[in-house]
ZAKE-10475 format. One record per residue (C-alpha): chain; residue number from 1; residue in three letters; x negated, y negated, z negated. Coordinates in steps of 0.001 Angstrom, whole numbers. Each point is the difference from the previous one (the first is absolute). Last residue first. Layout:
BEGIN
c;k;r;east;north;up
A;NUM;ala;X;Y;Z .
...
END
This chain:
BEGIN
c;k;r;east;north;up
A;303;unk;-43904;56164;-121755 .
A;302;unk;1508;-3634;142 .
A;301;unk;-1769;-3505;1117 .
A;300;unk;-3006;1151;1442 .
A;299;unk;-3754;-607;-898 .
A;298;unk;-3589;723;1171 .
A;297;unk;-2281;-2174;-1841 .
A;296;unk;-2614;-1783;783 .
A;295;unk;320;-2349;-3017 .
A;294;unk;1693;-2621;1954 .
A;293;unk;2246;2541;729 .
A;292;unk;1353;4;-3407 .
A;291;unk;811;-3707;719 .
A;290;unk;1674;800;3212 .
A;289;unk;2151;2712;-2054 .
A;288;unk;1367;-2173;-2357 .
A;287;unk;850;-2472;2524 .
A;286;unk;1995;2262;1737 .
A;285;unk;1786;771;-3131 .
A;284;unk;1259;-3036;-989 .
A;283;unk;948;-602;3556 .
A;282;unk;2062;2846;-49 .
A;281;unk;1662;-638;-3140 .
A;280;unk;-500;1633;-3631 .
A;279;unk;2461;1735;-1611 .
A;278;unk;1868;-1687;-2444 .
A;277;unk;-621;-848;-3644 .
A;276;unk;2522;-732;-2958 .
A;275;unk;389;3504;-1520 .
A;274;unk;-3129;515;-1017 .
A;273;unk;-171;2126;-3353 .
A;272;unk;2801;2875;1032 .
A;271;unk;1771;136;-3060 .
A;270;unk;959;4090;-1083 .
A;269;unk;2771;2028;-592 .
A;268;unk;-1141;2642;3117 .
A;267;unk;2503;-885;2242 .
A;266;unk;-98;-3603;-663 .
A;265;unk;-3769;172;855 .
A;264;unk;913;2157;3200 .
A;263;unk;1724;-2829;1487 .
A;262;unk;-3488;-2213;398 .
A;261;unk;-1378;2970;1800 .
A;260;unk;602;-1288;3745 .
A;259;unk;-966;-3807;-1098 .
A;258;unk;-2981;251;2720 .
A;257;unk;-3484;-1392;-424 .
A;256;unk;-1889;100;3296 .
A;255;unk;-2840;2834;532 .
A;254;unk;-3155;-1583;1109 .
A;253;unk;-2353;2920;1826 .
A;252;unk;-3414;-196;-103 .
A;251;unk;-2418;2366;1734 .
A;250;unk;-2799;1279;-1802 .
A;249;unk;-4014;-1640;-327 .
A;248;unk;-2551;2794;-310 .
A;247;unk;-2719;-1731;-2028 .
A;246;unk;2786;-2087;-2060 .
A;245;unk;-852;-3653;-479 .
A;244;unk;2565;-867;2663 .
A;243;unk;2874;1645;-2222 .
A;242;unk;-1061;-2575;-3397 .
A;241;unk;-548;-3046;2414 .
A;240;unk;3820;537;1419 .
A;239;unk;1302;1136;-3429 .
A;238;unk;-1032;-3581;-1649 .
A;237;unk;931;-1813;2393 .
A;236;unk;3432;1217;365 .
A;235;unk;75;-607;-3775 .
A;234;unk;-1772;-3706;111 .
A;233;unk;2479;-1156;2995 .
A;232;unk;3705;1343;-1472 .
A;231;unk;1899;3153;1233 .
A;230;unk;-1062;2106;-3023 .
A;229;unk;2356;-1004;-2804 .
A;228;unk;2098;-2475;665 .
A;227;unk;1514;1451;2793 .
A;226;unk;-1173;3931;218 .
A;225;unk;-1855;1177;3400 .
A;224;unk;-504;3792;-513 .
A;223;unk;-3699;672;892 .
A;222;unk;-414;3779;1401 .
A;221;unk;-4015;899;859 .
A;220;unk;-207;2586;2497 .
A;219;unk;-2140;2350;-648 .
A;218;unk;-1604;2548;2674 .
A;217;unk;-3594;1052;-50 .
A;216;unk;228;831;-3628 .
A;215;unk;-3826;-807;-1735 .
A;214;unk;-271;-3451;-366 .
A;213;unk;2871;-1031;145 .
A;212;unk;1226;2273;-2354 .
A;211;unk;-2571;-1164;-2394 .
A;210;unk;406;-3794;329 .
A;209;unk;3675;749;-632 .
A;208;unk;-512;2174;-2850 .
A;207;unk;-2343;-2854;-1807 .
A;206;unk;2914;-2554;554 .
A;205;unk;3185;2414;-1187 .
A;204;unk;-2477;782;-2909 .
A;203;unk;-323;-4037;-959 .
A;202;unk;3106;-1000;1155 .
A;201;unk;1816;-372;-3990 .
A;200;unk;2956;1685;-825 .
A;199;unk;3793;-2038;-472 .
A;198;unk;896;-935;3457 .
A;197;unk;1221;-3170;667 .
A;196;unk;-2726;-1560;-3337 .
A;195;unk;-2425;2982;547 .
A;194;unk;-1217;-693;3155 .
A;193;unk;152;-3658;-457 .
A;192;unk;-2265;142;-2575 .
A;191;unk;-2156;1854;2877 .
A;190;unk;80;-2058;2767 .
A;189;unk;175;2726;2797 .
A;188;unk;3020;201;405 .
A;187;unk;2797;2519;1517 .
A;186;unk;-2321;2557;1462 .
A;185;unk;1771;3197;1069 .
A;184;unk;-2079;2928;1637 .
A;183;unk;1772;1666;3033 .
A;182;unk;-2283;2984;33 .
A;181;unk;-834;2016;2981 .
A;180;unk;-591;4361;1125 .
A;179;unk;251;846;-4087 .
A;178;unk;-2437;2865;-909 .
A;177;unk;-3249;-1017;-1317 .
A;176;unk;1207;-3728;-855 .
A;175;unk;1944;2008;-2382 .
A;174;unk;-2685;1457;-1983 .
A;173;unk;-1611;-3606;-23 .
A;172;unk;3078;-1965;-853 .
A;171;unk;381;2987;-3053 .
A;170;unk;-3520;-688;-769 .
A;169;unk;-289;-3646;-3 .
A;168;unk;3451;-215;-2757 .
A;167;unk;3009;-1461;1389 .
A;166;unk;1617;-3871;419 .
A;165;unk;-604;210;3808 .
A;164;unk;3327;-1271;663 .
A;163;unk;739;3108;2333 .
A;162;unk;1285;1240;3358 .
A;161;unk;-1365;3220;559 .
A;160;unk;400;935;3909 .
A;159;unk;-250;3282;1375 .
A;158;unk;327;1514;3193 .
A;157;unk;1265;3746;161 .
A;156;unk;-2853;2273;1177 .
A;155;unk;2245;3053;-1984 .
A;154;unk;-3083;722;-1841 .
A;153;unk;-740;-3799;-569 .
A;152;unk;3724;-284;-1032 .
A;151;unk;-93;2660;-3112 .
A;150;unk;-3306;-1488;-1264 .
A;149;unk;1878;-3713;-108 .
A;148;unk;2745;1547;-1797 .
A;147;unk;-2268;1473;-2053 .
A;146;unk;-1791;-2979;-891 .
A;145;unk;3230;-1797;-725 .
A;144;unk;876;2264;-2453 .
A;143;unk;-3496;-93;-1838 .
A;142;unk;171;-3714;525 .
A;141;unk;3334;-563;-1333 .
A;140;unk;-727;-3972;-668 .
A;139;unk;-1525;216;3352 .
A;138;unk;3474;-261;1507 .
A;137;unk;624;-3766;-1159 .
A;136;unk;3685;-867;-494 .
A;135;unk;-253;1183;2588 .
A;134;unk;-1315;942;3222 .
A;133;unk;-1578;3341;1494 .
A;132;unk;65;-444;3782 .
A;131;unk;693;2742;2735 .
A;130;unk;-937;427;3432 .
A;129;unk;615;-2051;3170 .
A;128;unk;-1932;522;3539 .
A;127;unk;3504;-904;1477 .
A;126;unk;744;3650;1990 .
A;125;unk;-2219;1823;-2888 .
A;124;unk;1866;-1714;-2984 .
A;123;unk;3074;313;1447 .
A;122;unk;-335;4112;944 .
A;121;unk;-1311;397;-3595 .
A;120;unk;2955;-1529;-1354 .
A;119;unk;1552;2832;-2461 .
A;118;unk;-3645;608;-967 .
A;117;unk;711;-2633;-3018 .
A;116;unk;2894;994;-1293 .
A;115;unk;-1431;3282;-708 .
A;114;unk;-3387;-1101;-695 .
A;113;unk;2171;-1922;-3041 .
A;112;unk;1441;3269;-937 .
A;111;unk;-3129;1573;86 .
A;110;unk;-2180;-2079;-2006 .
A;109;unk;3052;63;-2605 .
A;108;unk;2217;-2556;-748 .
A;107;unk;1462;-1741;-3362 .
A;106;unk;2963;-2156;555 .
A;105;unk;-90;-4154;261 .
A;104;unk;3025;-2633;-667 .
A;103;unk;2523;1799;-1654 .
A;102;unk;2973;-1452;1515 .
A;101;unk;3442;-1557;-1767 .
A;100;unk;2669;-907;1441 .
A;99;unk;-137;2487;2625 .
A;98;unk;3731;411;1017 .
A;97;unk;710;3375;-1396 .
A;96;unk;-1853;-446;-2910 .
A;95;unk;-953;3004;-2055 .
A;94;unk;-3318;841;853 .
A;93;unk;-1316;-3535;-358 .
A;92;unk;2100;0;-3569 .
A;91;unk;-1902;2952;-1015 .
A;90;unk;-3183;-1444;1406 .
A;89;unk;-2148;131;-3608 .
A;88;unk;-652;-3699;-14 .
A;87;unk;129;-345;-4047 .
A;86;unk;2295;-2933;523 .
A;85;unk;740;-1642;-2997 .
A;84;unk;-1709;-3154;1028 .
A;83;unk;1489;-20;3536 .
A;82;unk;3768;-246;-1469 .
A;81;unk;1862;254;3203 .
A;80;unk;3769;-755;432 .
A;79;unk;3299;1576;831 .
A;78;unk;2842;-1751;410 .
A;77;unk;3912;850;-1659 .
A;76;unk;10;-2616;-2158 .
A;75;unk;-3469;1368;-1883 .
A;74;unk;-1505;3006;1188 .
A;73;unk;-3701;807;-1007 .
A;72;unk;-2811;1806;1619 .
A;71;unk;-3391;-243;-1990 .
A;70;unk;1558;2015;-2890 .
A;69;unk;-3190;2468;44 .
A;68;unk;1295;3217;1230 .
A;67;unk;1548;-1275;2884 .
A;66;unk;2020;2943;2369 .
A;65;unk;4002;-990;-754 .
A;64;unk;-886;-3410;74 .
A;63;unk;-1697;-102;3217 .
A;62;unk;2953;2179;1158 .
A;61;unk;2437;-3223;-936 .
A;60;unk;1590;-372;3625 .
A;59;unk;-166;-3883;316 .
A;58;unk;-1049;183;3942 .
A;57;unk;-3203;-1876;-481 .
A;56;unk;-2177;-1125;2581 .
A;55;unk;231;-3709;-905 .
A;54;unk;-1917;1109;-2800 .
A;53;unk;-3558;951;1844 .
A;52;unk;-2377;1097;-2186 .
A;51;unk;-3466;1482;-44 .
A;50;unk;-1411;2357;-2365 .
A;49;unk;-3612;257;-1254 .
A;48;unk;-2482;3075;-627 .
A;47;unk;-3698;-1309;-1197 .
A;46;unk;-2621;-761;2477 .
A;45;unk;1222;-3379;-176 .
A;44;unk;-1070;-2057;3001 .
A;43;unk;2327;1651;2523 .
A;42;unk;3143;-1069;-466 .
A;41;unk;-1201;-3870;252 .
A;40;unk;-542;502;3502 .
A;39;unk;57;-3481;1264 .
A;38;unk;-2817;-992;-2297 .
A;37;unk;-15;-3636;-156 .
A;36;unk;-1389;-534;-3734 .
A;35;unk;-2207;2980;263 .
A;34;unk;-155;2639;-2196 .
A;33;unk;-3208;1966;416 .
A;32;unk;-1236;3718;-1287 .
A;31;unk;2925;1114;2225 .
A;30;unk;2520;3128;-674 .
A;29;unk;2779;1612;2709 .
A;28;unk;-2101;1299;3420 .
A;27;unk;1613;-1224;3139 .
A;26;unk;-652;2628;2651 .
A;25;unk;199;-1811;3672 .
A;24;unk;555;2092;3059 .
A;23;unk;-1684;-1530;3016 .
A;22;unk;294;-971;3369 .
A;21;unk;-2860;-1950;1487 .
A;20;unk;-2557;-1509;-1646 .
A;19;unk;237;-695;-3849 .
A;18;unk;3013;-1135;-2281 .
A;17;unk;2010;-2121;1761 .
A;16;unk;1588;2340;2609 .
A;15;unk;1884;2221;-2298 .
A;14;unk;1749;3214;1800 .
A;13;unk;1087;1492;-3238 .
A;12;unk;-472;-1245;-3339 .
A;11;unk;-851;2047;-2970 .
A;10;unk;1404;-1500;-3395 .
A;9;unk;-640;519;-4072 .
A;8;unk;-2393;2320;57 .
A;7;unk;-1377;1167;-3296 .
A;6;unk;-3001;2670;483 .
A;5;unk;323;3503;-725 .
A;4;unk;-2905;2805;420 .
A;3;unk;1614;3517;198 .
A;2;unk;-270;2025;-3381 .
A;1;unk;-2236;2845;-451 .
END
Protein backbone atom coordinates (compact mmCIF):
# COMPACT_ATOMS: atom_id res chain seq x y z
CA UNK A 1 0.00 0.00 0.00
CA UNK A 2 1.19 3.39 -0.60
CA UNK A 3 2.45 5.79 2.28
CA UNK A 4 -0.04 8.66 3.05
CA UNK A 5 1.29 12.10 1.36
CA UNK A 6 0.32 15.43 2.29
CA UNK A 7 1.74 18.76 0.49
CA UNK A 8 4.12 20.65 2.71
CA UNK A 9 5.35 23.53 1.57
CA UNK A 10 7.70 24.67 4.80
CA UNK A 11 8.65 23.24 8.38
CA UNK A 12 10.17 25.78 10.61
CA UNK A 13 12.56 25.12 13.22
CA UNK A 14 12.79 26.61 16.62
CA UNK A 15 9.51 28.96 16.07
CA UNK A 16 8.41 30.82 19.09
CA UNK A 17 5.13 32.29 17.72
CA UNK A 18 3.27 29.50 17.10
CA UNK A 19 2.25 27.84 20.53
CA UNK A 20 4.13 27.56 23.96
CA UNK A 21 7.49 27.03 24.05
CA UNK A 22 9.70 25.81 21.25
CA UNK A 23 8.11 24.41 18.44
CA UNK A 24 8.49 23.08 14.93
CA UNK A 25 5.92 24.55 12.64
CA UNK A 26 4.52 22.35 9.48
CA UNK A 27 2.97 24.72 6.97
CA UNK A 28 0.50 22.74 5.00
CA UNK A 29 0.17 24.17 1.05
CA UNK A 30 -3.92 24.61 0.15
CA UNK A 31 -6.60 26.95 2.12
CA UNK A 32 -10.42 26.93 1.69
CA UNK A 33 -9.90 30.97 2.35
CA UNK A 34 -8.07 33.70 0.47
CA UNK A 35 -7.67 36.51 2.41
CA UNK A 36 -6.89 39.94 1.21
CA UNK A 37 -3.77 40.26 3.73
CA UNK A 38 -2.59 36.82 3.70
CA UNK A 39 1.14 36.94 4.25
CA UNK A 40 1.53 33.46 3.04
CA UNK A 41 0.12 33.68 -0.24
CA UNK A 42 2.15 30.30 -1.22
CA UNK A 43 0.12 28.45 0.70
CA UNK A 44 -3.51 29.08 -0.26
CA UNK A 45 -3.47 27.07 -3.47
CA UNK A 46 -3.36 23.53 -2.85
CA UNK A 47 -2.19 23.25 -6.34
CA UNK A 48 1.82 23.19 -7.19
CA UNK A 49 3.24 26.89 -7.76
CA UNK A 50 6.73 28.30 -8.46
CA UNK A 51 8.32 31.22 -7.01
CA UNK A 52 10.74 33.61 -8.64
CA UNK A 53 13.42 35.58 -7.88
CA UNK A 54 15.16 37.28 -11.21
CA UNK A 55 17.75 39.20 -9.69
CA UNK A 56 19.12 35.71 -8.95
CA UNK A 57 19.99 34.95 -12.32
CA UNK A 58 23.42 34.12 -13.57
CA UNK A 59 22.31 34.13 -17.50
CA UNK A 60 23.47 30.44 -18.02
CA UNK A 61 20.52 29.22 -20.38
CA UNK A 62 19.95 25.57 -18.49
CA UNK A 63 16.30 26.68 -17.94
CA UNK A 64 16.16 26.69 -21.57
CA UNK A 65 17.88 23.68 -22.22
CA UNK A 66 15.27 21.70 -19.61
CA UNK A 67 11.57 23.65 -20.54
CA UNK A 68 9.29 21.67 -22.32
CA UNK A 69 6.65 24.22 -22.61
CA UNK A 70 8.50 27.47 -24.13
CA UNK A 71 8.02 29.28 -20.77
CA UNK A 72 11.84 30.24 -20.74
CA UNK A 73 12.81 32.56 -23.47
CA UNK A 74 16.10 34.49 -24.41
CA UNK A 75 15.85 37.64 -26.06
CA UNK A 76 19.19 40.14 -26.10
CA UNK A 77 21.02 37.90 -24.33
CA UNK A 78 18.36 37.80 -20.91
CA UNK A 79 16.36 35.28 -19.92
CA UNK A 80 12.77 35.76 -18.94
CA UNK A 81 9.70 33.92 -17.47
CA UNK A 82 6.54 33.27 -19.31
CA UNK A 83 4.24 32.14 -16.17
CA UNK A 84 1.31 31.29 -18.49
CA UNK A 85 3.16 28.65 -20.36
CA UNK A 86 4.51 27.23 -17.47
CA UNK A 87 3.26 23.73 -16.90
CA UNK A 88 5.22 23.83 -13.34
CA UNK A 89 6.88 20.50 -13.81
CA UNK A 90 10.36 21.65 -11.75
CA UNK A 91 12.72 21.00 -14.61
CA UNK A 92 13.88 24.47 -14.55
CA UNK A 93 13.89 24.29 -10.42
CA UNK A 94 16.21 21.34 -10.91
CA UNK A 95 18.27 22.98 -13.26
CA UNK A 96 19.14 26.34 -11.83
CA UNK A 97 22.21 26.78 -10.25
CA UNK A 98 21.28 29.96 -8.55
CA UNK A 99 17.60 29.18 -7.56
CA UNK A 100 15.69 31.28 -9.79
CA UNK A 101 13.07 29.50 -9.75
CA UNK A 102 11.58 27.25 -6.57
CA UNK A 103 8.84 24.85 -6.47
CA UNK A 104 7.03 26.05 -3.70
CA UNK A 105 5.67 22.76 -1.73
CA UNK A 106 6.88 18.80 -2.17
CA UNK A 107 4.83 15.85 -1.27
CA UNK A 108 5.79 14.17 2.30
CA UNK A 109 5.10 11.20 3.94
CA UNK A 110 3.85 10.70 7.72
CA UNK A 111 7.24 9.57 8.29
CA UNK A 112 9.29 11.94 6.72
CA UNK A 113 7.57 14.75 8.39
CA UNK A 114 7.85 12.66 12.02
CA UNK A 115 11.30 12.65 10.89
CA UNK A 116 11.82 16.26 10.93
CA UNK A 117 9.78 16.54 13.53
CA UNK A 118 11.46 14.19 16.39
CA UNK A 119 14.73 15.91 15.44
CA UNK A 120 13.80 18.45 18.46
CA UNK A 121 12.49 16.32 21.04
CA UNK A 122 15.20 17.49 23.52
CA UNK A 123 13.77 21.39 22.71
CA UNK A 124 10.45 20.65 23.00
CA UNK A 125 10.89 18.84 26.44
CA UNK A 126 13.56 21.54 27.91
CA UNK A 127 10.88 24.57 26.71
CA UNK A 128 7.56 22.55 27.14
CA UNK A 129 7.27 23.18 23.13
CA UNK A 130 5.85 20.69 20.61
CA UNK A 131 4.82 20.96 17.19
CA UNK A 132 2.09 23.06 15.27
CA UNK A 133 0.34 22.17 12.01
CA UNK A 134 -0.10 25.63 10.07
CA UNK A 135 -0.88 26.52 6.66
CA UNK A 136 -2.28 27.42 4.35
CA UNK A 137 -4.80 25.61 6.57
CA UNK A 138 -3.61 21.98 7.73
CA UNK A 139 -7.12 20.58 8.14
CA UNK A 140 -7.56 20.82 4.49
CA UNK A 141 -5.44 17.32 4.54
CA UNK A 142 -7.35 16.00 7.33
CA UNK A 143 -6.63 12.36 6.81
CA UNK A 144 -2.84 13.47 6.66
CA UNK A 145 -3.05 15.66 9.31
CA UNK A 146 -4.81 13.12 11.47
CA UNK A 147 -2.00 10.90 11.23
CA UNK A 148 0.41 13.18 11.94
CA UNK A 149 -1.44 14.09 14.93
CA UNK A 150 -1.80 10.03 15.80
CA UNK A 151 1.97 9.69 15.19
CA UNK A 152 2.76 12.62 17.95
CA UNK A 153 0.29 11.42 20.68
CA UNK A 154 2.32 8.07 20.65
CA UNK A 155 5.53 9.84 20.74
CA UNK A 156 3.72 12.35 23.71
CA UNK A 157 4.81 15.18 21.36
CA UNK A 158 2.56 18.37 22.01
CA UNK A 159 0.28 19.35 19.47
CA UNK A 160 -1.17 22.39 18.29
CA UNK A 161 -3.68 22.71 15.14
CA UNK A 162 -3.81 26.10 14.11
CA UNK A 163 -6.87 26.52 11.89
CA UNK A 164 -9.55 29.00 10.36
CA UNK A 165 -12.21 26.78 11.39
CA UNK A 166 -13.63 26.71 7.80
CA UNK A 167 -13.99 22.52 8.08
CA UNK A 168 -16.69 20.11 8.32
CA UNK A 169 -18.12 19.26 12.41
CA UNK A 170 -16.78 15.87 12.12
CA UNK A 171 -13.31 16.29 11.01
CA UNK A 172 -13.04 19.39 13.97
CA UNK A 173 -14.56 16.75 16.16
CA UNK A 174 -12.13 13.77 15.22
CA UNK A 175 -9.41 16.14 15.67
CA UNK A 176 -10.45 17.79 18.78
CA UNK A 177 -9.90 13.99 19.97
CA UNK A 178 -6.29 14.09 19.45
CA UNK A 179 -4.72 17.62 19.14
CA UNK A 180 -3.19 18.83 22.84
CA UNK A 181 -4.57 23.02 21.76
CA UNK A 182 -5.94 24.82 18.84
CA UNK A 183 -4.99 28.30 17.80
CA UNK A 184 -8.42 29.04 16.12
CA UNK A 185 -8.39 32.22 13.79
CA UNK A 186 -11.33 34.64 13.88
CA UNK A 187 -10.91 37.56 11.57
CA UNK A 188 -14.70 39.00 11.75
CA UNK A 189 -17.44 38.29 12.91
CA UNK A 190 -19.76 40.51 10.69
CA UNK A 191 -20.55 38.21 8.24
CA UNK A 192 -20.74 40.25 4.75
CA UNK A 193 -17.68 41.32 5.86
CA UNK A 194 -16.47 37.85 6.18
CA UNK A 195 -16.80 37.16 2.82
CA UNK A 196 -15.98 40.62 1.26
CA UNK A 197 -11.65 40.29 2.73
CA UNK A 198 -12.02 36.85 2.63
CA UNK A 199 -14.15 35.31 0.04
CA UNK A 200 -16.41 32.35 2.25
CA UNK A 201 -18.95 33.22 4.51
CA UNK A 202 -18.38 32.82 8.85
CA UNK A 203 -21.19 30.85 9.36
CA UNK A 204 -19.24 27.21 9.86
CA UNK A 205 -16.03 28.99 11.18
CA UNK A 206 -18.80 30.53 13.89
CA UNK A 207 -20.69 27.22 14.76
CA UNK A 208 -17.02 25.37 15.04
CA UNK A 209 -15.88 27.91 17.34
CA UNK A 210 -18.81 27.67 19.75
CA UNK A 211 -18.16 23.90 19.51
CA UNK A 212 -14.53 23.79 20.25
CA UNK A 213 -15.08 25.89 23.00
CA UNK A 214 -17.20 24.08 24.26
CA UNK A 215 -15.75 20.91 24.30
CA UNK A 216 -11.53 21.42 23.86
CA UNK A 217 -10.20 22.57 27.15
CA UNK A 218 -7.55 24.59 25.45
CA UNK A 219 -8.30 27.16 22.44
CA UNK A 220 -6.94 30.08 22.04
CA UNK A 221 -8.77 32.31 19.88
CA UNK A 222 -6.16 34.20 17.17
CA UNK A 223 -7.65 37.75 15.91
CA UNK A 224 -5.25 39.33 13.32
CA UNK A 225 -5.73 43.14 13.68
CA UNK A 226 -6.22 44.39 9.86
CA UNK A 227 -6.55 48.44 9.25
CA UNK A 228 -9.59 49.07 7.64
CA UNK A 229 -10.88 46.04 8.01
CA UNK A 230 -11.15 44.75 11.56
CA UNK A 231 -9.45 47.41 13.74
CA UNK A 232 -12.55 49.73 13.75
CA UNK A 233 -15.28 50.14 16.93
CA UNK A 234 -18.42 47.99 15.52
CA UNK A 235 -15.90 44.94 14.39
CA UNK A 236 -13.95 44.78 17.67
CA UNK A 237 -17.31 44.93 19.11
CA UNK A 238 -18.69 42.67 17.43
CA UNK A 239 -15.96 39.74 18.19
CA UNK A 240 -15.70 40.85 21.86
CA UNK A 241 -19.69 40.12 22.55
CA UNK A 242 -19.49 37.09 20.06
CA UNK A 243 -16.19 35.34 22.37
CA UNK A 244 -17.97 36.35 25.79
CA UNK A 245 -21.10 34.49 24.73
CA UNK A 246 -19.07 31.31 24.57
CA UNK A 247 -19.72 28.78 27.65
CA UNK A 248 -15.98 28.13 27.98
CA UNK A 249 -14.58 31.55 27.10
CA UNK A 250 -10.64 31.15 25.31
CA UNK A 251 -7.85 33.37 25.54
CA UNK A 252 -7.43 36.10 22.93
CA UNK A 253 -4.52 36.89 21.31
CA UNK A 254 -4.36 40.12 18.68
CA UNK A 255 -1.83 39.38 16.08
CA UNK A 256 -0.61 42.81 14.32
CA UNK A 257 -0.70 43.06 10.53
CA UNK A 258 2.79 42.76 9.11
CA UNK A 259 3.84 43.53 5.28
CA UNK A 260 6.31 40.30 5.59
CA UNK A 261 4.39 38.47 2.59
CA UNK A 262 3.75 41.48 0.47
CA UNK A 263 7.08 40.31 -1.70
CA UNK A 264 5.80 36.95 -2.25
CA UNK A 265 2.85 38.38 -4.48
CA UNK A 266 5.47 39.51 -7.09
CA UNK A 267 6.96 36.18 -6.71
CA UNK A 268 4.09 34.37 -7.45
CA UNK A 269 2.71 36.85 -10.60
CA UNK A 270 0.11 38.06 -8.63
CA UNK A 271 -1.38 41.82 -7.04
CA UNK A 272 -1.39 41.80 -3.50
CA UNK A 273 -5.06 43.63 -2.88
CA UNK A 274 -3.93 46.09 0.02
CA UNK A 275 -1.03 47.58 -0.63
CA UNK A 276 -1.67 50.99 1.03
CA UNK A 277 -2.08 49.92 4.81
CA UNK A 278 0.46 49.72 7.63
CA UNK A 279 0.62 47.87 10.60
CA UNK A 280 -1.14 49.01 13.29
CA UNK A 281 0.54 51.13 16.26
CA UNK A 282 0.90 50.42 19.78
CA UNK A 283 -1.63 52.55 20.97
CA UNK A 284 -3.95 51.30 18.33
CA UNK A 285 -3.59 48.17 19.69
CA UNK A 286 -3.76 48.76 23.32
CA UNK A 287 -6.93 50.15 22.91
CA UNK A 288 -8.10 47.27 21.04
CA UNK A 289 -7.42 45.08 23.67
CA UNK A 290 -9.01 47.30 26.64
CA UNK A 291 -12.18 47.22 24.72
CA UNK A 292 -12.08 43.37 24.35
CA UNK A 293 -11.53 43.39 27.97
CA UNK A 294 -14.50 45.09 28.56
CA UNK A 295 -16.04 41.89 27.60
CA UNK A 296 -14.13 39.92 30.28
CA UNK A 297 -11.83 38.86 28.23
CA UNK A 298 -8.41 37.65 28.60
CA UNK A 299 -6.25 39.22 25.82
CA UNK A 300 -2.55 39.80 24.71
CA UNK A 301 -1.13 41.58 22.01
CA UNK A 302 0.83 38.61 20.02
CA UNK A 303 0.63 34.71 20.49
Amino acid sequence: MKPLEGKIFNIMKYSIHDGPGIRTAVFFKGCPLSCQWCHNPESQNFEQEIMYWPERCLGCGKCLEVCPSGATMSEQGRLSYLRDKCQVCGNCCEACPAGVRELVAKSMTVQEVMTEIEKDIIFYDESGGGVTFSGGEAVMQPAFLLELLRECRKKEIHTAVETCGFLQPESLQAMSAIADLFLYDLKLVDRRRHQEFTGVSNELILENLCWLAEHHPRVIVRVPVIPGVNDDEQSISQIGEFLASLKRVPKIHCLPYHKAGVEKYRRLGRLYQLPDILPPDQETLEQIVKKLEQYGLKVQIGG
